[in-house]
C-alpha positions in Angstrom: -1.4 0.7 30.2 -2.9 -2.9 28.8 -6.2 -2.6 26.3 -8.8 -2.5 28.8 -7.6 0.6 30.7 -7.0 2.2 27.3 -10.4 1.4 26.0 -11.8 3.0 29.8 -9.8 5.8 29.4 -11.0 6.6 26.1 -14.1 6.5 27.1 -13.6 8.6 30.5 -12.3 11.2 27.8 -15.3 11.2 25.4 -17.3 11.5 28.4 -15.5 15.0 29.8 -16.2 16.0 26.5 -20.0 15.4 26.0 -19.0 12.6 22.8 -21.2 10.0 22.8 -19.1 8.5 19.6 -15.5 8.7 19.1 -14.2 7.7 15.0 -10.4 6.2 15.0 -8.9 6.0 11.6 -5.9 4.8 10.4 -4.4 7.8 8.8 -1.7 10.2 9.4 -2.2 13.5 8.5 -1.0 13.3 5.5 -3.6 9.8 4.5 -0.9 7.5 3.9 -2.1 3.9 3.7 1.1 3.1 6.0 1.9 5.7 8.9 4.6 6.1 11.4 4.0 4.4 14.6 3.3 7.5 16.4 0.3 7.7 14.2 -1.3 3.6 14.6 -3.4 4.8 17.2 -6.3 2.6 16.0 -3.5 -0.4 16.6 -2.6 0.6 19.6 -5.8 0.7 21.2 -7.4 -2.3 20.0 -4.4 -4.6 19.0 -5.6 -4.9 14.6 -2.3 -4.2 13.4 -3.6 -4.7 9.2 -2.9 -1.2 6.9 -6.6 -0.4 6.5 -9.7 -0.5 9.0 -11.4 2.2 11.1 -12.1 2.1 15.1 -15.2 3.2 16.7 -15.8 3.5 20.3 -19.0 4.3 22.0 -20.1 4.2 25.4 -20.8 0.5 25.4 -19.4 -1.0 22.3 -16.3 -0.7 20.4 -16.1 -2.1 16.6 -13.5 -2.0 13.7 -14.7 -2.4 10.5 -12.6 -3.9 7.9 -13.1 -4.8 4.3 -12.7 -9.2 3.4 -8.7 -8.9 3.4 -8.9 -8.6 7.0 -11.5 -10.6 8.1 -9.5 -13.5 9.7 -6.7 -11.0 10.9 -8.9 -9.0 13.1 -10.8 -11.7 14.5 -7.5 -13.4 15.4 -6.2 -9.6 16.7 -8.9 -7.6 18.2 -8.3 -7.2 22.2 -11.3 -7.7 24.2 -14.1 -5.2 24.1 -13.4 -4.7 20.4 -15.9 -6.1 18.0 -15.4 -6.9 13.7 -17.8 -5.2 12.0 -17.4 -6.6 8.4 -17.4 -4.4 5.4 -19.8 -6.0 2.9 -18.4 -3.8 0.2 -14.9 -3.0 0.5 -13.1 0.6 0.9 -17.1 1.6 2.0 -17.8 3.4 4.8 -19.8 0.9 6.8 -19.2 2.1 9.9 -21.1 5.4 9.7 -24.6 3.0 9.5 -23.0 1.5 12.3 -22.9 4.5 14.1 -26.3 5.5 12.8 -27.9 2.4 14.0 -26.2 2.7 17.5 -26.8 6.4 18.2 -29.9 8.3 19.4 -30.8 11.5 17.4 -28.9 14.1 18.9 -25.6 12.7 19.5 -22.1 13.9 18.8 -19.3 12.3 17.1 -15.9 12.9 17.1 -13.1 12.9 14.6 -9.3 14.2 15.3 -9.2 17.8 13.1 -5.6 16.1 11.6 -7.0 12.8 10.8 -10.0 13.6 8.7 -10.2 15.3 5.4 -11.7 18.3 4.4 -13.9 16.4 1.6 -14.2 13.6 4.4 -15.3 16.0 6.9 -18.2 17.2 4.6 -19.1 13.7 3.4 -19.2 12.1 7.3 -21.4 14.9 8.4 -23.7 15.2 6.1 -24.0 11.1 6.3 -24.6 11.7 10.2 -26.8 14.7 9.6 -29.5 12.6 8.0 -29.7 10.8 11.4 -29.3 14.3 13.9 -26.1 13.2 14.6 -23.4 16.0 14.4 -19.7 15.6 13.7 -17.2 17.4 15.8 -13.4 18.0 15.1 -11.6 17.7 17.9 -8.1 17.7 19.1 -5.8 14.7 19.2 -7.0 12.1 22.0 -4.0 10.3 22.2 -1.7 13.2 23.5 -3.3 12.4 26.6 -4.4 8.3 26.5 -1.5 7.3 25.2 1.6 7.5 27.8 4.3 5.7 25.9 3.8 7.2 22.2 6.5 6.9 19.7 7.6 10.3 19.3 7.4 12.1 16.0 9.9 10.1 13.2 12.9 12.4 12.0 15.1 10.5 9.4 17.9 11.7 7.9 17.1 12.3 3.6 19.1 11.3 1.0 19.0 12.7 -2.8 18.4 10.3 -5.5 21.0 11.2 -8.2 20.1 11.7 -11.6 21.3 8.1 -12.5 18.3 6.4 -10.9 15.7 9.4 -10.8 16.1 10.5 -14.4 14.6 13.5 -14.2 16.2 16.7 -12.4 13.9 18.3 -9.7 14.1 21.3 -11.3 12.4 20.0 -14.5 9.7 18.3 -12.5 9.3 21.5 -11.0 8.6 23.1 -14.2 6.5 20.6 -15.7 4.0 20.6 -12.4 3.7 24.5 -12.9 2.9 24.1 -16.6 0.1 22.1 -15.3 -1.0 24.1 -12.8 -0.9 27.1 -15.0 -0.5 29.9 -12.0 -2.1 28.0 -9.8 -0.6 27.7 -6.1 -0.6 24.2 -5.4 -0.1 22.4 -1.7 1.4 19.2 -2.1 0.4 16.9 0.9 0.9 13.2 0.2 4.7 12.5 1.4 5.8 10.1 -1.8 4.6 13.0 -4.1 7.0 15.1 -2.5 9.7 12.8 -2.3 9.0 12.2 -6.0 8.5 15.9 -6.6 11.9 17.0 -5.3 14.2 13.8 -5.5 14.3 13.1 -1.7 14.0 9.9 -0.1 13.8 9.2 4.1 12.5 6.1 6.5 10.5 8.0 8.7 7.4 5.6 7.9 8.8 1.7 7.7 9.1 0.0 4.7 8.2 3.1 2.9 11.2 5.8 1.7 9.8 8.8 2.8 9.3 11.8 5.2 6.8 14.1 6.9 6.3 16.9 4.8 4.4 19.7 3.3 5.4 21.0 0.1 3.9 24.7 -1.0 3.9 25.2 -4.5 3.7 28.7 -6.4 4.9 30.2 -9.8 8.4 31.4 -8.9 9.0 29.3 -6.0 8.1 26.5 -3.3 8.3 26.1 0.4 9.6 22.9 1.6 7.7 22.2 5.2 9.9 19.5 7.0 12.0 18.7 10.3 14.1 16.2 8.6 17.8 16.6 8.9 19.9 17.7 6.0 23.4 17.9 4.8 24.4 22.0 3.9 24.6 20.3 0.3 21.2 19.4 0.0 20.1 22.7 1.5 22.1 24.5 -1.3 21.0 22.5 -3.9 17.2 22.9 -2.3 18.0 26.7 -2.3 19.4 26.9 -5.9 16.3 25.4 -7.3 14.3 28.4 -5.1 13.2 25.7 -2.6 13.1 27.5 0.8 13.1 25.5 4.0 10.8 26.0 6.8 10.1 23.7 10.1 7.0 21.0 9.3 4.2 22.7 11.9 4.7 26.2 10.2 2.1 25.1 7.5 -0.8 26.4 9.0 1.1 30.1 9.5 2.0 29.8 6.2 -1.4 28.7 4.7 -2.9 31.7 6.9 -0.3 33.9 5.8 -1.3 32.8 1.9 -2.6 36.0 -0.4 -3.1 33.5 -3.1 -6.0 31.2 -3.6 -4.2 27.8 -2.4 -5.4 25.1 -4.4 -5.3 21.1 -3.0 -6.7 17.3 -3.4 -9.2 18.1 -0.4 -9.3 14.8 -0.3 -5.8 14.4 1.4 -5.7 17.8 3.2 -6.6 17.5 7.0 -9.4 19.9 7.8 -7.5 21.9 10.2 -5.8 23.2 7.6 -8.2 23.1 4.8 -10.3 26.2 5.4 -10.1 27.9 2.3 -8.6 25.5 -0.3 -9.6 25.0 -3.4 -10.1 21.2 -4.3 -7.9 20.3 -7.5 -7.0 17.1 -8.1 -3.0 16.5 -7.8 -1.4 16.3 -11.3 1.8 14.5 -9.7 0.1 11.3 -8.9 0.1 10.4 -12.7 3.3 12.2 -13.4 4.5 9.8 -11.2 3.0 6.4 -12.0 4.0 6.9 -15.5 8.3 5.9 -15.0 10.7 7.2 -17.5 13.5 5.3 -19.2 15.5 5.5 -16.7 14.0 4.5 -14.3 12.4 1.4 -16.1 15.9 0.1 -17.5 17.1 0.2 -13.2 13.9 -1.5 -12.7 14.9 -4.4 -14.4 18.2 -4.6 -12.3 16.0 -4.4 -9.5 14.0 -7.2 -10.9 17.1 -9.2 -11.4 18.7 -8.4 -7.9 15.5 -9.8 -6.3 15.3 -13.1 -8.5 18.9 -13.9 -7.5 17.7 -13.1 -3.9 14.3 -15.3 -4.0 16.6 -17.8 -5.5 19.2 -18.0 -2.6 15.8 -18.0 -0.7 14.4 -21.3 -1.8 17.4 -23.2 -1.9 18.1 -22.1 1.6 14.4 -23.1 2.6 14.9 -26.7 1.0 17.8 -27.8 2.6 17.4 -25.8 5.8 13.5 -27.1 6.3 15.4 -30.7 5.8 17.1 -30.1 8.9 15.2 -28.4 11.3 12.0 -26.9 11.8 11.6 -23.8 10.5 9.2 -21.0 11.7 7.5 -18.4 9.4 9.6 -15.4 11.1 12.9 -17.7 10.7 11.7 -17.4 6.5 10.5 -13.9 7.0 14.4 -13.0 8.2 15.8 -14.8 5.6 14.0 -13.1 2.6 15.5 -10.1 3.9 19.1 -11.3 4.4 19.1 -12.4 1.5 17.9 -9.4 -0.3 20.5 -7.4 1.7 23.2 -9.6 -0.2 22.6 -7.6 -3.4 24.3 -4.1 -3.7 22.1 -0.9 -3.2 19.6 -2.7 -1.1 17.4 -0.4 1.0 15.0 -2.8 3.0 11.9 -4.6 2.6 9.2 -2.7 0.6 6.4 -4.0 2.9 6.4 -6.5 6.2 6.8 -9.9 4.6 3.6 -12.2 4.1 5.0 -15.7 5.2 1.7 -17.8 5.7 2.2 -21.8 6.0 -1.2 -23.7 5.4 -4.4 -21.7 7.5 -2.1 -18.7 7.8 -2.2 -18.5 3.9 -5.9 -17.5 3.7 -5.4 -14.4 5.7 -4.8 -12.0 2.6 -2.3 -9.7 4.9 -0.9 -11.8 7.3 2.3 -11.5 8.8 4.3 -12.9 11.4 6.3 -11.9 13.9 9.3 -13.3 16.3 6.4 -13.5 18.7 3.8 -14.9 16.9 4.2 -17.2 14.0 3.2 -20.8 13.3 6.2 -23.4 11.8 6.8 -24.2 8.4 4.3 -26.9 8.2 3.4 -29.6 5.4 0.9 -28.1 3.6 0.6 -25.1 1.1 3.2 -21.9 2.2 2.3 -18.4 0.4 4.5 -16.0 0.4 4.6 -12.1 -0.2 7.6 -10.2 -0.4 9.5 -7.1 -1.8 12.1 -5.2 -1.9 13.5 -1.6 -1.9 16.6 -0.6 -4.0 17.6 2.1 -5.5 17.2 1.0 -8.8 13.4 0.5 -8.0 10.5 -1.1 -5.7 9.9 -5.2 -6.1 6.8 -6.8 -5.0 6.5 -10.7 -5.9 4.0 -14.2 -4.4 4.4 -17.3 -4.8 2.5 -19.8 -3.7 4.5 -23.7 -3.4 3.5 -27.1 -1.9 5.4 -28.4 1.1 4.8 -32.2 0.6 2.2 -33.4 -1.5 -0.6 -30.8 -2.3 -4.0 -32.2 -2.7 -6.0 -32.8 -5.3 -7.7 -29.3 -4.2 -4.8 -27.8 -3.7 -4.0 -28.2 -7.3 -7.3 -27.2 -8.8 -7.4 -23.9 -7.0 -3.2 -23.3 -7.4 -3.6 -23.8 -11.6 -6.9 -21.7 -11.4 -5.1 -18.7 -10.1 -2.3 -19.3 -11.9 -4.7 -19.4 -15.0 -6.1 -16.0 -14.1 -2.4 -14.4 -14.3 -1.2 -15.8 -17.5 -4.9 -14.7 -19.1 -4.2 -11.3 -17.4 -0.6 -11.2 -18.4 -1.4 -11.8 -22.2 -4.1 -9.4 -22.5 -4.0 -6.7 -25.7 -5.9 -4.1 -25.1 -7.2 -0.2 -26.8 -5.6 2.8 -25.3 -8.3 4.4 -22.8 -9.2 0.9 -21.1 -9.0 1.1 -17.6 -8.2 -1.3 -14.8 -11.5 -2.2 -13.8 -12.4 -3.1 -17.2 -10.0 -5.9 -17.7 -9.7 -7.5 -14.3 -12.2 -10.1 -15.2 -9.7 -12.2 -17.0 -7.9 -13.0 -14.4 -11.0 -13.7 -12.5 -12.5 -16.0 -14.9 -11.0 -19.6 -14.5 -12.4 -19.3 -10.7 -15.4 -18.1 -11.7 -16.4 -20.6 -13.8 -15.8 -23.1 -10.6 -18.4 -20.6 -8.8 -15.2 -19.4 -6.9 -13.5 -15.9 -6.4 -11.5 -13.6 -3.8 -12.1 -10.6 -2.3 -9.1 -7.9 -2.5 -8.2 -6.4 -6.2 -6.2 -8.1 -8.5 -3.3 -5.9 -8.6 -1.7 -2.0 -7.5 0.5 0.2 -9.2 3.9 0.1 -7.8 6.2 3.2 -6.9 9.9 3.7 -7.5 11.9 3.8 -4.4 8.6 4.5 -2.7 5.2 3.4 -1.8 4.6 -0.6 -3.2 0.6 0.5 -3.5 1.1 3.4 -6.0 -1.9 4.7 -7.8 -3.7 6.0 -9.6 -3.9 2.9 -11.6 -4.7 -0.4 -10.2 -6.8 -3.5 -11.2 -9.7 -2.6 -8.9 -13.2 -3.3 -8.7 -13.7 0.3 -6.5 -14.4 3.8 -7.9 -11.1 5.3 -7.6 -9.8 2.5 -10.8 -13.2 3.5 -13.0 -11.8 6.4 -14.7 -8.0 5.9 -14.4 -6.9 4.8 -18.1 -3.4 2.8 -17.6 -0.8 3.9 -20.1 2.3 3.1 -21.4 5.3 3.6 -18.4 3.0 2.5 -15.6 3.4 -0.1 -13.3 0.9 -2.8 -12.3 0.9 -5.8 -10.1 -1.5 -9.2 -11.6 -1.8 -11.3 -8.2 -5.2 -13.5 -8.3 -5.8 -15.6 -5.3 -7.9 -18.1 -3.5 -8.3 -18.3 0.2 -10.1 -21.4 1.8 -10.0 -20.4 5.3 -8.8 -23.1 8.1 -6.9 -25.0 5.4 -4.7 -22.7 3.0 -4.2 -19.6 0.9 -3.1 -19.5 -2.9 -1.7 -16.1 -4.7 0.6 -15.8 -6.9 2.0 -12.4 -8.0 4.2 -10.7 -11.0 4.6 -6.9 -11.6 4.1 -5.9 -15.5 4.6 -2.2 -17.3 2.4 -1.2 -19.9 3.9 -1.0 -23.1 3.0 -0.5 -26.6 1.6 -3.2 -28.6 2.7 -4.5 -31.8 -1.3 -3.4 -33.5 -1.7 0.6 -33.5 -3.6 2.4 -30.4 -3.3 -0.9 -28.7 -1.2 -1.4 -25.1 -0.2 -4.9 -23.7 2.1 -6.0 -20.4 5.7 -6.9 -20.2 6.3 -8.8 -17.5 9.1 -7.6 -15.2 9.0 -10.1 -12.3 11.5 -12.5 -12.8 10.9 -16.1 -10.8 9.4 -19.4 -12.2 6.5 -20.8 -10.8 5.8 -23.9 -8.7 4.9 -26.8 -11.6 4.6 -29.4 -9.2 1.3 -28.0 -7.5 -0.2 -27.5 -11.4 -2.9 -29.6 -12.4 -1.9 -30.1 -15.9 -4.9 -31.2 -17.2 -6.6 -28.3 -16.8 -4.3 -26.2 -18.9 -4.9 -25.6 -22.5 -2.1 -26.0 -25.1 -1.8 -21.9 -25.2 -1.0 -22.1 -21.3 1.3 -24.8 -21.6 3.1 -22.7 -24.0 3.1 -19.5 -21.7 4.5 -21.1 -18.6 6.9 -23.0 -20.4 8.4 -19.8 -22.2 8.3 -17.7 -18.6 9.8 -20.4 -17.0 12.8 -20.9 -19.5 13.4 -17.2 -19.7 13.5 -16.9 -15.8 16.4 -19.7 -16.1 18.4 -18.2 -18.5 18.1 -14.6 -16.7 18.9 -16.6 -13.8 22.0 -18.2 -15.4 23.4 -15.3 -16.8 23.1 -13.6 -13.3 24.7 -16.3 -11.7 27.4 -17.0 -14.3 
């Protein structure tokens, strides 16, 4: 079935049902931002492959609205009969005006009962109320439209020993039921229960993890999953009073629940969300803060990619000197040469490989089928890695041939912003949001700027966009203080669309700073950057010194890894 018959058979199914709107989003049930490919349903029907956008298809028109990151890649994507609606403000929920401004009063929208929240499901109607619209849950569509689904993922797990967790699941255990303080607690986003319980899988790509529900109560929890497992790791599940149970029996257990179930309604699917309590889940932070442990394999990991991105280069300077070389042919490489390195898992996320135009499309990545060659001009590139000492996430941004005068100016302007980021001191208590600025500034001052958020909190062995902490400009970063242990990416950009794409990209922790109740970033990323694009000029004396010093310190790091 090609676009246009799904898109007509979506619409023959609305239709049997008396929908007049159908909303598509990109979740799994769970609200990851990346899902299993049974789950990109949105993808499959109209051909936008990027991690975040949301479908809707009425009787006539058919729209996905995306926030600025995307703007390029959808146009580029979207099969016929699908339309960009452009998010003005991003991570907004645009498309309900859309809908609004499309529908009659009296019409009825529909949402699958997995796919939607149980906070969502109040906020959406009560936006569509205000027009007579109603929202209706309704099953999954794509049981039936889709013929040639992926079936359901079911990797094998594997337990994280103690020497790169640090912390026994049994002691996490404990700590989450201090906090909860008798509370029965359903955990539903997957890293938190891979976190939670020291579990890893691959049944979402480039992700370690596994569908699951995790039921949490004084005395014991209830461990929701299809995965296989070893009789090991179902002993050592047992012994820590971890009972197994197949994934669908979570509504018959919720049902069966005496207890007040408490949740983050926010990432509970309403058909299961009937009578939960909405708590906020205390593992997210538990999580983003790492322990010593797991900070001191981090910097392995750090190394083990360097040597990686090294072999990289070298191999793309002599190899582009003998043949042409396509975006995909890099994209392979980064990951063969990552795979080099002991305890190498995979990539952490597809590969961004963007030579010259491809560069200002903030998420773009090729594929064997489609991909441009390695081109003279500016070449971004994206790139991390999964090991078991920790998750990597790195961009660089060089020159192939002789950048412009432009070129330059924008390149030392973003690479301004990340040194002014990097060096930042700071009172405990500030948040993201607060501080992003520096690294906007130098653009700013040209009456330039970008659109996506300056940087994400990483996981370990898990999810490269971690929260709660990020360097965001949207409401989930206003109240999150970072603290010492986290994680945080600093990657300005600046994206001239047609011509090129600059971003370059180290991950920092937060760590204590030398004056009291102040917090500053060690940097953890360890690469130089690309001085032949650098305007020198327009560096002061201060960020002179600063590259100078990261530079030398990524060749001696480099030197003693290769010696």
């Amino acid at each position: 079935m090609d676009n246009n018959d799904g898109l007509a058979a979506c619409r023959t199914w609305m239709q049997s049902r008396h929908y007049d709107a159908l909303i598509i989003p990109t979740n799994d049930p769970h609200f990851s931002e990346y899902v299993a490919e049974h789950w990109q349903t949105r993808q499959w029907l109209s051909g936008f492959s990027g991690s975040a956008g949301t479908a809707v298809v009425t009787a006539d028109q058919a729209i996905v609205s995306v926030d600025s990151r995307y703007f390029l890649q959808a146009e580029n994507q979207l099969a016929p009969g699908f339309s960009v609606l452009k998010q003005q403000i991003a991570h907004t929920t645009e498309h309900l005006d859309w809908i609004a401004g499309e529908l009659s009063a009296g019409a009825v929208v529909a949402i699958d009962s997995r796919l939607c929240s149980v906070n969502g499901v109040a906020d959406i109607g009560a936006r569509l109320a205000k027009n007579n619209i109603e929202l209706q849950l309704c099953e999954d569509p794509f049981a039936q439209l889709w013929p040639d689904r992926h079936p359901l993922p079911n990797s094998d797990l594997f337990e994280l020993d103690i020497a790169y967790c640090g912390v026994e699941r049994q002691s996490k255990l404990q700590s989450l039921r201090t906090e909860l303080a008798g509370r029965t607690f359903l955990v539903t986003a997957l890293d938190e229960i891979a976190w939670l319980l020291n579990l890893r899988g691959s049944d979402v790509e480039f992700n370690p993890v596994f569908y699951a529900w995790l039921l949490i109560e004084e005395k014991q929890a209830t461990l929701c999953c299809d995965n296989p497992m070893p009789q090991n790791m179902r002993d050592a599940l047992t012994a820590d009073s971890v009972t197994l149970r197949p994934y669908a029996d979570i509504a018959e257990l919720l049902e069966g629940e005496t207890l007040t179930v408490h949740c983050d309604c926010a990432l509970l699917p309403a058909q299961l969300g009937q009578n939960a309590v909405d708590l906020a889940s205390p593992i997210s932070l538990q999580k983003a803060i790492k322990n010593t442990i797991e900070l001191t394999n981090l910097q392995l990991a750090m190394l083990k990619d360097a040597r990686a991105l090294q072999a990289f280069y070298h191999w793309l300077k002599n190899e582009s000197e003998q043949r042409t070389l396509s975006e995909w042919d890099c994209a392979e490489q980064l990951d063969a040469c990552r795979a080099q390195q002991g305890n190498y898992i995979g990539p952490s996320f597809p590969a961004i490989v963007g030579s010259r135009q491809n560069g200002a499309i903030v998420h773009y990545h090729p594929t064997a089928e489609q991909c441009d060659p390695i081109a003279p001009g500016v070449l971004l590139i994206d790139s991390g890695g999964q090991y078991l000492e920790g998750t990597t996430d790195i961009t660089r941004t060089i020159c192939i041939g002789e950048p412009t005068p432009e070129q330059r100016t924008h390149y030392t302007l973003v690479l301004q912003g990340l040194i002014a980021l990097s060096e930042a001191e700071f009172p405990r208590g500030t948040t993201g949001n607060q501080i992003e600025v520096l690294a906007r500034h130098p653009l700013w001052k040209r009456g330039l700027n970008y659109g996506h958020g300056t940087g994400h909190g990483v996981g370990y062995l898990l999810n490269v966009h971690e929260g709660p902490q990020s360097f965001g400009r949207g409401s989930a970063a206003k109240n999150i203080a970072l603290q010492p242990g986290m994680l945080i990416t600093i990657e300005p950009g600046y994206y001239v669309p047609g011509s090129h794409g600059i971003r370059n990209e180290n991950m920092v922790a937060i760590t204590e700073a030398e004056n009291e109740g102040f917090l500053r970033f060690t940097t953890l990323t360890v690469h130089p950057f690309d001085t032949e694009m650098l305007d020198d000029e327009l560096l002061d004396d201060r960020e002179r010194a600063w590259l100078a010093q990261y530079n030398a310190h990524c060749a001696v790091l480099l030197g003693e890894a290769a010696a």
